[in-house]
Structures are given as structure tokens and as C-alpha cells.
Phi, psi and omega in degrees: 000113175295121182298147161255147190246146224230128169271131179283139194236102177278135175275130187289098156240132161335125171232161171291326182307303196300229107111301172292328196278312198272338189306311201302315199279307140019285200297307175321315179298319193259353131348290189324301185304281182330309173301281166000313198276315201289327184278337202265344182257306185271041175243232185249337176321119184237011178318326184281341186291335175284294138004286158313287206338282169349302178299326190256302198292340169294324199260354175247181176256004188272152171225146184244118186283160180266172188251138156302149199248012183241342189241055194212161196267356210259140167226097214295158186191119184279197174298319149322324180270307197326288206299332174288315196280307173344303170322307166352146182279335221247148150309165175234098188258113204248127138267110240187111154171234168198136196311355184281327163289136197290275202314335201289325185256353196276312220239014176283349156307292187298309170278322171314312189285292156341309190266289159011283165320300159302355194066000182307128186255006185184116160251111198280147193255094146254125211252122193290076197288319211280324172264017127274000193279310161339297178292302173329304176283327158070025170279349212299297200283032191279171157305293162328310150317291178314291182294357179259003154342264147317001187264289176307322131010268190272008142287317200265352184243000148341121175075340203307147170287259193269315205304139188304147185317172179236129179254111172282357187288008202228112140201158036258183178190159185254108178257112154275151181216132169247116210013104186034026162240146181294146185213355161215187189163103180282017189283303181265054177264156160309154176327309167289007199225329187308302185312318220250104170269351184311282164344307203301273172341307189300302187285352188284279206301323179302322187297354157295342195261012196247140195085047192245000000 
């Protein structure tokens, strides 16, 4: 007579240790994740910027040099990184505008070189998403719009020294800020400069080399 043999059967119970372990292996992922997303969105990859270019040099008759993506002073940075990094000690040099724009992409050559020149190591690429999204959307005259406008507005313009107020309604432009104050603002140049961005560049960048 064939013995019958009985499989032992352990019942699966939830511990606290299991329990602590997988929220932790959870967590490690997405840790992980996050770093991952903050280096490839905050690092120097200027792929979409190059992009435009491509795109504006098929459709004008101007051609716009690209940026080496191995070699550049440029970093993307939101309104949120702005108002923070603005605080600095250090200068902060904000390029502000949007890749729809001619002027915004004709001279990101011309400040890569520039800053360079200065030694300057990082020019933040801020891109005017909420007023075009605005623009887009056909939105410029809600009240909302306005207020979160001016809101964003008198943060950045906060502390300003001698430099004219900053109109995110205005790009492209060039902004410097030295501990939390605006201290240049291409919005608003003298006569001899609204035109001439060369001029523009020379006095931004020069203010890194002073007291030196």
C-alpha cells in the first residue's frame, strides 16, 4: 500500500520587518527615480535647444549656430530654481525667453562665447512657459493671469538695485541678480544699446570681472 505523504504547508504572515523592508526598497526606487529626472532636466543637455534651432534654420533664410551640447555655459532652470538661485552670492545670469523665439535662439552662441570669455560658468536658460501658454490660450487679460503675473513679477524684482523693473511680457532678455538683487535687466538699455546686444553682453558679463 503506497504511504500517503502530506505536504507541509507554511502560512505567509505580514511582519513588521517585511513590511519596513519593502516601503524602504519603495522608497530607494524612487529616490533613485527623482535624481535621475533633477539631473537630466537641470544638467547641461541643450538637446531641445538645438531642436529649435534646426527648426528655425529650415524655415528662415538666417542660419543660427548650434550649441555644442559638450561644450556650454547653459542650464535650464524653472521660476522656482529662479527666485532661489537669484539669492546667491555669486552672480546669476538668467537668459529669458522662448525657444519660439528669433532673438532668443540668434544670440545663445554669442552668450555662450561671451560668458566664456568672462569666465562666467553658468547661464540659466529661463523659458517663459506661463506667458506663452497665455499667449497660446488667449488668456493675457484674465485677472488670473495678471495676478499670478505680478506676483512672479515683484519676486524677481524684488531688492532691484539701479536696473529697470523685469516685464515677463518682454523677451528675449538678458537678467543678472547678485545676492537676491536684479542688478542688470536688458529690457530697459540706454540708447546706445537697445539695438546693440554686443554692448548689452560686454556690460552683463563685465560685472563678474569687477573688484577683481
Amino acid at each position: 500500500m503506497a504511504s500517503k505523504s502530506r505536504r507541509n504547508k507554511v502560512k505567509f504572515k505580514w511582519t513588521k520587518e517585511l513590511i519596513f523592508l519593502i516601503v524602504f526598497v519603495v522608497a530607494i526606487g524612487a529616490v533613485s527615480l527623482t535624481l535621475g529626472l533633477v539631473k537630466k532636466f537641470s544638467g547641461r543637455d541643450i538637446k531641445a535647444v538645438n531642436e529649435a534651432i534646426a527648426q528655425f534654420n529650415s524655415s528662415e533664410s538666417q542660419t543660427v549656430y548650434t550649441i555644442d551640447t559638450n561644450k556650454n555655459v547653459f542650464k535650464t532652470i524653472s521660476y522656482d530654481g529662479l527666485v532661489s538661485q537669484k539669492e546667491s552670492s555669486d552672480y546669476t545670469y538668467v537668459w529669458y525667453g522662448t525657444l519660439t523665439s528669433a532673438d532668443y535662439l540668434r544670440y545663445l552662441y554669442q552668450i555662450n562665447e561671451y560668458a566664456e570669455q568672462y569666465e562666467v560658468s553658468t547661464v540659466y536658460l529661463y523659458y517663459a512657459d506661463y506667458v506663452q501658454d497665455a499667449i497660446n490660450n488667449d488668456t493675457q487679460n484674465t485677472e488670473s493671469y495678471k495676478t499670478t503675473l505680478k506676483t512672479m513679477e515683484d519676486k524677481l524684482n524684488a531688492g532691484r538695485t539701479d536696473a529697470e523693473p523685469i516685464d515677463l511680457e518682454k523677451y528675449a532678455a538678458l537678467f543678472v541678480f547678485k545676492d537676491g538683487k536684479l542688478v542688470y535687466n536688458s529690457q530697459i538699455a540706454n540708447e546706445s544699446d537697445q539695438y546693440n546686444w554686443e554692448n548689452q553682453f560686454v556690460k552683463a558679463f563685465g560685472l563678474s570681472k569687477q573688484g577683481e
